[in-house]
ROKOL-313919 format. One line per 4 residues: their letters; for each residue x, y, z of N, C-alpha, C, CB. Coordinates in steps of 0.05 Angstrom, whole numbers. Atoms other than C-alpha are relative to their C-alpha. Last residue first. Glycine has a CB too. Example, Ala and Ser with C-alpha at 12.3 -4.5 7.8 and 13.67 -1.06 7.14 Angstrom:
# ROKOL-313919
sa) -16 -24 -1 273 -21 143 -15 22 14 9 9 -29  18 -24 0 246 -90 156 18 24 0 -20 1 25;
***
This chain:
# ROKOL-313919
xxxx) 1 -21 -25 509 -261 4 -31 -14 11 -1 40 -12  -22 -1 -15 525 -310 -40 -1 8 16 17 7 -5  13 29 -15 460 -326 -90 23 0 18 -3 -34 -20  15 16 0 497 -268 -137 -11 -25 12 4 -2 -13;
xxxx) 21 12 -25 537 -234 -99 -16 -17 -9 -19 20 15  -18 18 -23 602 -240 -154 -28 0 21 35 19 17  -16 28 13 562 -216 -215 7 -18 27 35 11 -18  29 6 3 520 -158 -164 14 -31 -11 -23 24 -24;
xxxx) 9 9 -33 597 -134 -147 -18 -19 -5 -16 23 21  -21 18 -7 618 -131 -221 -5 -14 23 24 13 2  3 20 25 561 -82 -245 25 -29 14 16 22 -39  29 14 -7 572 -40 -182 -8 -38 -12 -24 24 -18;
xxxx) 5 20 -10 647 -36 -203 -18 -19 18 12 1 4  -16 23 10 630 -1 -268 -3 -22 24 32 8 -6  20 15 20 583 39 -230 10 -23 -7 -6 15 -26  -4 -12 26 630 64 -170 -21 -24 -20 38 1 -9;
xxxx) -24 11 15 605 38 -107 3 8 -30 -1 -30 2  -31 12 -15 568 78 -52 20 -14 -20 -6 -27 26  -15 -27 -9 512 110 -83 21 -4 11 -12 16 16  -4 -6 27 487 43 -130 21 26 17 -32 8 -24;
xxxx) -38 -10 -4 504 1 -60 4 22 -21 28 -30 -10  -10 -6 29 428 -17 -50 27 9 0 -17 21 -14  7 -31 6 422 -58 13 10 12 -27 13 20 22  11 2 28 428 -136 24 -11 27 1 -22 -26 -7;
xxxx) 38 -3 -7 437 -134 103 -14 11 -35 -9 37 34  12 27 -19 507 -169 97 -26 5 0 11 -4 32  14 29 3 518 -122 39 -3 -18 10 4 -11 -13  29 1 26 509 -63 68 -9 -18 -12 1 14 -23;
xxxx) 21 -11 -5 563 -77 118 -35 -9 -9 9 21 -9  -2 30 3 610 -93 66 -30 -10 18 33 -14 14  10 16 15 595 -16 47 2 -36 6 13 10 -23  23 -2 -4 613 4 112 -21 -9 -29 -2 27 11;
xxxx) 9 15 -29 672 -27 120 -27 1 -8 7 15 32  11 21 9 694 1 52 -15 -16 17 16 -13 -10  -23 24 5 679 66 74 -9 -26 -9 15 -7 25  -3 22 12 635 121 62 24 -17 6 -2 5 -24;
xxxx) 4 21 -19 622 179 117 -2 -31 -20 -32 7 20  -12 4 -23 664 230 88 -19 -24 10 2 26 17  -8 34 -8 643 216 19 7 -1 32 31 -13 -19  23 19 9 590 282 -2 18 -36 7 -10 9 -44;
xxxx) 18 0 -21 641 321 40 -23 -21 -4 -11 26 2  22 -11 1 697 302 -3 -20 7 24 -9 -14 -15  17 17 15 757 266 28 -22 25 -5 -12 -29 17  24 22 -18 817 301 42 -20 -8 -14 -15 12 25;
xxxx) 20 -12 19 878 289 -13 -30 -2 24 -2 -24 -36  27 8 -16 942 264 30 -23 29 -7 9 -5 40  23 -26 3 1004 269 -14 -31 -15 9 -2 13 -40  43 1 -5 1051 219 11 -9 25 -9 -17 -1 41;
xxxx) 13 -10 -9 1121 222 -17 -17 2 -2 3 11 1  24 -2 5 1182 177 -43 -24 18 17 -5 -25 -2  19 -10 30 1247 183 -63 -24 6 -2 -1 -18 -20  -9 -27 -3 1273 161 11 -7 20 -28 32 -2 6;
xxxx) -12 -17 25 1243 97 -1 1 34 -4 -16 -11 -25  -12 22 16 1243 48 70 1 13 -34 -23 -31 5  -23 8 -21 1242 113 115 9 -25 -19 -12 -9 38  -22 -17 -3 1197 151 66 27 -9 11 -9 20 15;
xxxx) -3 -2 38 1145 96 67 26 15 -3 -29 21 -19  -16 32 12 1147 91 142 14 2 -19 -17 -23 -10  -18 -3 -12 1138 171 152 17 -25 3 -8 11 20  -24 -29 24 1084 169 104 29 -5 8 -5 44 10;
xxxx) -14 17 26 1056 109 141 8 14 -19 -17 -18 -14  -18 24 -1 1056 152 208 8 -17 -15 -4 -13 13  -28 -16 1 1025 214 171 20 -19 13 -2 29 15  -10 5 20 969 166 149 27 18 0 -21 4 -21;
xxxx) -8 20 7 950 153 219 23 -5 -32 -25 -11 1  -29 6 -12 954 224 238 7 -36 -4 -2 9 38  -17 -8 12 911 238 178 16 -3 27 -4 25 -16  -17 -2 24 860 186 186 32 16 0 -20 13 -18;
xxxx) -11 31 -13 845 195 259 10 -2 -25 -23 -29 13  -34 -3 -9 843 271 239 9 -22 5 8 17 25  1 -15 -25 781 265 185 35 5 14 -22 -20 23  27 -4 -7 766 234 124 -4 19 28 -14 -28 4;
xxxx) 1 4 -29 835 224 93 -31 21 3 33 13 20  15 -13 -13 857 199 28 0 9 28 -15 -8 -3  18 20 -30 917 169 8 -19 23 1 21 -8 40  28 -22 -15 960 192 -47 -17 -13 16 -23 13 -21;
xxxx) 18 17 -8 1036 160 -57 -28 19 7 13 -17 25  14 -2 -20 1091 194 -92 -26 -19 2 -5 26 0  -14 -23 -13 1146 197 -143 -17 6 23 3 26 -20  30 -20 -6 1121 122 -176 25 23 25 -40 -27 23;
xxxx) -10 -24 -2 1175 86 -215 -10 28 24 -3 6 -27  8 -17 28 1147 27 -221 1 26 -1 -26 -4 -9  -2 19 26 1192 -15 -179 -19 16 -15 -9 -35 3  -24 4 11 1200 37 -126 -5 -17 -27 19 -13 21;
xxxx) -7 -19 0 1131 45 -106 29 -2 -21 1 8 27  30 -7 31 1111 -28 -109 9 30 -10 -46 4 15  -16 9 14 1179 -34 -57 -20 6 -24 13 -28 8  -21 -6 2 1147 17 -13 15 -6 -21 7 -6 17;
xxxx) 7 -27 26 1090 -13 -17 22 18 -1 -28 23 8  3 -29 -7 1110 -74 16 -1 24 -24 25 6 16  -19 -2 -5 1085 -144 -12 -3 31 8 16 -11 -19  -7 12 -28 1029 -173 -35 19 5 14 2 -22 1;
xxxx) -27 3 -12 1014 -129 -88 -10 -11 18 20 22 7  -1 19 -24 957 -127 -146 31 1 13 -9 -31 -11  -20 13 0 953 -69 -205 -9 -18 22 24 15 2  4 13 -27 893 -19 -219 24 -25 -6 -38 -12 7;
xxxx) -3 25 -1 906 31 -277 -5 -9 25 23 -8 -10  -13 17 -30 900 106 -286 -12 -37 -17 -28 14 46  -26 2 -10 910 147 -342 12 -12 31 6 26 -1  -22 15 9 852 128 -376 29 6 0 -5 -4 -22;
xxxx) -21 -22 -7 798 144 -323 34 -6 -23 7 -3 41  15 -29 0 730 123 -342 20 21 3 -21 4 27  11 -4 30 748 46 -342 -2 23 -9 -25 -8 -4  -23 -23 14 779 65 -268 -8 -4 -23 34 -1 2;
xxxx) -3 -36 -4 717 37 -235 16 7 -16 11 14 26  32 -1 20 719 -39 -281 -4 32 11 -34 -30 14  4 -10 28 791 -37 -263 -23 8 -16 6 -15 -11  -22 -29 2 785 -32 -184 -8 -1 -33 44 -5 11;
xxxx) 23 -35 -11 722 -79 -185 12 13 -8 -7 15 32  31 -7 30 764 -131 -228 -13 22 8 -32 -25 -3  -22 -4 23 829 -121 -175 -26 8 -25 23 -35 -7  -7 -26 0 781 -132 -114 6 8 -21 17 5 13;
xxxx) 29 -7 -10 751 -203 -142 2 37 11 -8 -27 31  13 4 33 824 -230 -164 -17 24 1 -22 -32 -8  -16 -20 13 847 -207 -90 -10 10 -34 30 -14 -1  -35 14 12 798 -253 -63 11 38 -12 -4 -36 -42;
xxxx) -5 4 27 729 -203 -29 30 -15 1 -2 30 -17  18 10 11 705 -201 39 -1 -13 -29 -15 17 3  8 -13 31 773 -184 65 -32 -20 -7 32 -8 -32  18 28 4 787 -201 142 -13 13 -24 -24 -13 28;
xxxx) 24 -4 8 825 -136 166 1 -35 -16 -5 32 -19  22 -4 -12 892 -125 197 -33 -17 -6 -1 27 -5  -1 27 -27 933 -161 153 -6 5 21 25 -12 8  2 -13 -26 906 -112 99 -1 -14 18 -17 15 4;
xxxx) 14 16 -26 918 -141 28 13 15 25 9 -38 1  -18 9 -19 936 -95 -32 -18 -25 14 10 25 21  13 16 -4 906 -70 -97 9 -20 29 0 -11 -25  -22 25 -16 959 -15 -115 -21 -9 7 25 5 26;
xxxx) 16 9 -23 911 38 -163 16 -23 8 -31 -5 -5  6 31 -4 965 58 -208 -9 -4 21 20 -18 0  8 2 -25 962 131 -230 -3 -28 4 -24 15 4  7 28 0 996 161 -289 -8 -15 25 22 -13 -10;
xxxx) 5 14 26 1009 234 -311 -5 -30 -13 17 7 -9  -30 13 11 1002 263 -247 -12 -17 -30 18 -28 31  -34 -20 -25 957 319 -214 26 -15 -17 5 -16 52  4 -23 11 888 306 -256 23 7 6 -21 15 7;
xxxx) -6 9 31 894 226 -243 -1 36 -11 -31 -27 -17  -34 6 -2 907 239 -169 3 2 -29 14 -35 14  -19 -23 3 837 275 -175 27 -5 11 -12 25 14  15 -18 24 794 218 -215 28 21 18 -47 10 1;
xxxx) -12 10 28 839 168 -163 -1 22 -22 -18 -27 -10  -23 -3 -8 814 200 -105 19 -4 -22 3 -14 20  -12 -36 -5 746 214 -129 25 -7 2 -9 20 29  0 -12 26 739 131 -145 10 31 -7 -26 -1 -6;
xxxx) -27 2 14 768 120 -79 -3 8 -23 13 -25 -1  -23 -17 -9 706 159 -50 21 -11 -4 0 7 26  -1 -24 27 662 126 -105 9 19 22 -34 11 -21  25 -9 -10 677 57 -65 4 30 -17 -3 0 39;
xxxx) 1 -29 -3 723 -3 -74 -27 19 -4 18 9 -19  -7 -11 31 705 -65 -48 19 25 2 -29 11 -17  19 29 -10 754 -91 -4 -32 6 -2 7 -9 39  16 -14 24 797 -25 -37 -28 -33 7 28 4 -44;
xxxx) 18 20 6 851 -54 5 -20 -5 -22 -11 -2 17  16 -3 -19 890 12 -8 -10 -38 -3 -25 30 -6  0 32 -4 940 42 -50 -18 -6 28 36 -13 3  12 5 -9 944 92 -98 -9 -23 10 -7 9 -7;
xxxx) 8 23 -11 1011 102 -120 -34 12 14 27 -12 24  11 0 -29 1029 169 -165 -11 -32 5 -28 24 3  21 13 -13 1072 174 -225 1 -4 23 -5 -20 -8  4 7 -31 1099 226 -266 -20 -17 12 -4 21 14;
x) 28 5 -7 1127 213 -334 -2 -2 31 -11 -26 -13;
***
């Protein structure tokens, strides 16, 4: 069985990871959305609170899954077998960034390989940033976040935002 990592903050996630997922999930025979933390970035969402979004999107996809790590991906990689990693990319800042954590990844599991999927045209300008964004100034999100984890978001803003 072949499997692919998808791994990201996902602080939410957004219907440009959704695509990414939908076409990792057409390439390999099992897809584990990795749920991480980004010690860069200041998460709007707990881990818990990511993880539900992620699953409630992939509902639609049943050869993928969403998982939680705190730890290197590398080692997430390795422990469930996975033969590669997919990442998006939106432009070139993306892909020379993501060709330096390829080149990590690779260095700590020599088994393993980025496949970098670019982004749609209809997503190039979505991120999660920019959805969080949206919801400091209470905006509709239906075109930005996958359905399922629309439904999930609205639960958690309730009287919060």
């Amino acid at each position: 069985m072949r499997t692919a990592v998808l791994p990201g903050s996902f602080d939410p996630i957004t219907v440009g990871h959704l695509d990414l997922a939908a076409r990792a999930a057409a390439l390999f025979d099992r897809v584990i959305l990795c749920v991480m933390i980004n010690g860069e970035k200041r998460s709007l969402f707990t881990m818990e609170q990511r993880l539900e979004m992620a699953r409630a999107a992939l509902a639609g996809i049943p050869n993928a899954r969403a998982e939680a790590w705190d730890g290197l991906l590398a080692d997430f990689a390795r422990e469930r077998g996975a033969a590669a990693l997919v990442k998006g990319a939106r432009g070139e800042a993306d892909f020379g960034w993501e060709l330096q954590l390829a080149q990590i990844n690779r260095d700590l599991n020599p088994d393993l390989d980025t496949i970098l999927l670019p982004a749609r045209p209809e997503h190039l300008h979505i991120s999660s940033t920019m959805v969080r964004e949206m919801i400091r100034c209470h905006q509709k999100l239906d075109a930005y976040v996958p359905a399922g984890a629309a439904e999930v978001l609205r639960g958690f803003l309730k009287g919060k935002v």
